[in-house]
C-alpha positions as CSV (number, residue, x, y, z in Angstrom):
1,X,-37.2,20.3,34.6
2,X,-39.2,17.4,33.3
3,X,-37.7,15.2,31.1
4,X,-40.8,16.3,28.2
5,X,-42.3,19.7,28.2
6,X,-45.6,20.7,26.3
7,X,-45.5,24.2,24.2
8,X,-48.0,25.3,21.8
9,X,-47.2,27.3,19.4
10,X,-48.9,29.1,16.5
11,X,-49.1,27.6,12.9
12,X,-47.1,30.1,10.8
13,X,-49.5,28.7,7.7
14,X,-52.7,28.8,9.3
15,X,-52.5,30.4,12.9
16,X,-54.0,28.2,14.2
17,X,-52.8,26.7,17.8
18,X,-50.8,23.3,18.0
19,X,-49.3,21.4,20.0
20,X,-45.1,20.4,20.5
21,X,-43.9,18.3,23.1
22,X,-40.1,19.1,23.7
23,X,-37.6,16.3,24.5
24,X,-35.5,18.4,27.5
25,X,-32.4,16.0,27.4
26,X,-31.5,17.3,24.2
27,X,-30.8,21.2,24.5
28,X,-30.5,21.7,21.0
29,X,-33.1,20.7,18.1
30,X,-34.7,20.9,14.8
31,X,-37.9,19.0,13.7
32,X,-40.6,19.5,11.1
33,X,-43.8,18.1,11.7
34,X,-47.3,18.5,10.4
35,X,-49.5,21.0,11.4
36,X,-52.6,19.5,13.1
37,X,-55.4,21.8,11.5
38,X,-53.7,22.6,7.9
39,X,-51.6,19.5,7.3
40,X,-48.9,21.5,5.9
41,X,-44.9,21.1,6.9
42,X,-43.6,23.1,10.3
43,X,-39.8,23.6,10.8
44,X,-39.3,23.9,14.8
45,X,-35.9,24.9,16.1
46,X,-36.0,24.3,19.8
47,X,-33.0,25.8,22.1
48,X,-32.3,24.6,26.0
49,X,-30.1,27.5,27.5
50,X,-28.0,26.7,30.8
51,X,-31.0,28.0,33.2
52,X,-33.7,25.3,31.4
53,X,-35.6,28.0,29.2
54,X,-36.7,26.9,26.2
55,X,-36.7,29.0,23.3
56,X,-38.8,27.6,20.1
57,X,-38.5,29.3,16.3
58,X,-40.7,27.9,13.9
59,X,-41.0,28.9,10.3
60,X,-42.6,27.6,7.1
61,X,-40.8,24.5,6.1
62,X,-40.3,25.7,2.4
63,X,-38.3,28.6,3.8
């Protein structure tokens, strides 16, 4: 697996697509960035399981 992965994932605000890039060396994460279109706050939780899949929840950051 690449050392950075790309994922797009939907805005839970707007719906609108954007884009995450996923640092792979760290199999476990949580980030909150801005959402490209809307400008509003997106919590990411990003999970690495043993076979390299990568598993991304994202809610409202407010939640």
């Amino acid at each position: 697996m690449n050392q950075q992965e790309y994922y797009e994932v939907s805005c839970p605000y707007c719906g609108e697509y954007t884009a995450l890039f996923i640092d792979c060396s760290v199999t476990e994460q949580t980030l909150i960035e801005d959402c490209q279109v809307c400008c509003r706050p997106i919590s990411y939780q990003v999970l690495i399981n043993d076979s390299n899949e990568i598993s991304v929840s994202v809610r409202h950051e407010n939640e």
